[in-house]
N, C-alpha and C positions, 0 to 999 in steps of 0.2 A: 885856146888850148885847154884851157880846165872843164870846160863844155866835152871836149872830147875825149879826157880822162873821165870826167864822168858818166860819158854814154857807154865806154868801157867799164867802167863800174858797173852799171846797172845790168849790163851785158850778162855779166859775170854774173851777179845774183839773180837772175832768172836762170841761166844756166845750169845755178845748182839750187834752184827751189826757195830762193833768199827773200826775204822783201829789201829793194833797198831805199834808203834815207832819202830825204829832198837836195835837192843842189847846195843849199844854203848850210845844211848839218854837213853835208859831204865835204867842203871846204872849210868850214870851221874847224875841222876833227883831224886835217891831214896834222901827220907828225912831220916833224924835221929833216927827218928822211925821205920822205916820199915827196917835199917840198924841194929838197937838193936833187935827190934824183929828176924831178919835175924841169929844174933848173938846168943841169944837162943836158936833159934830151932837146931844151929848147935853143940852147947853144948851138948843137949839131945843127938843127933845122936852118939856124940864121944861117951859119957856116956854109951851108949848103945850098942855099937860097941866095946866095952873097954872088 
């Protein structure tokens, strides 16, 4: 799952002309929030997947 946040990240900064970070800075740097929100959306999936 954070494979595929990330390839949406980098998505995004090509999109808008960005360079973006390696995997490894990309997940060290997530904040709280985007870790909870992370958390979420992976709920739903199990839920859904159940």
């Amino acid at each position: 799952m954070y494979r595929e946040g990330y390839e949406r990240y980098c998505s995004a900064c090509e999109e808008f002309g960005l360079e973006s970070k390696d995997f490894y800075f990309f997940i060290n740097n997530l904040t709280e929030e985007q870790l909870n929100a992370f958390k979420e959306h992976s709920k739903g999936r199990e839920e859904l997947n159940a």
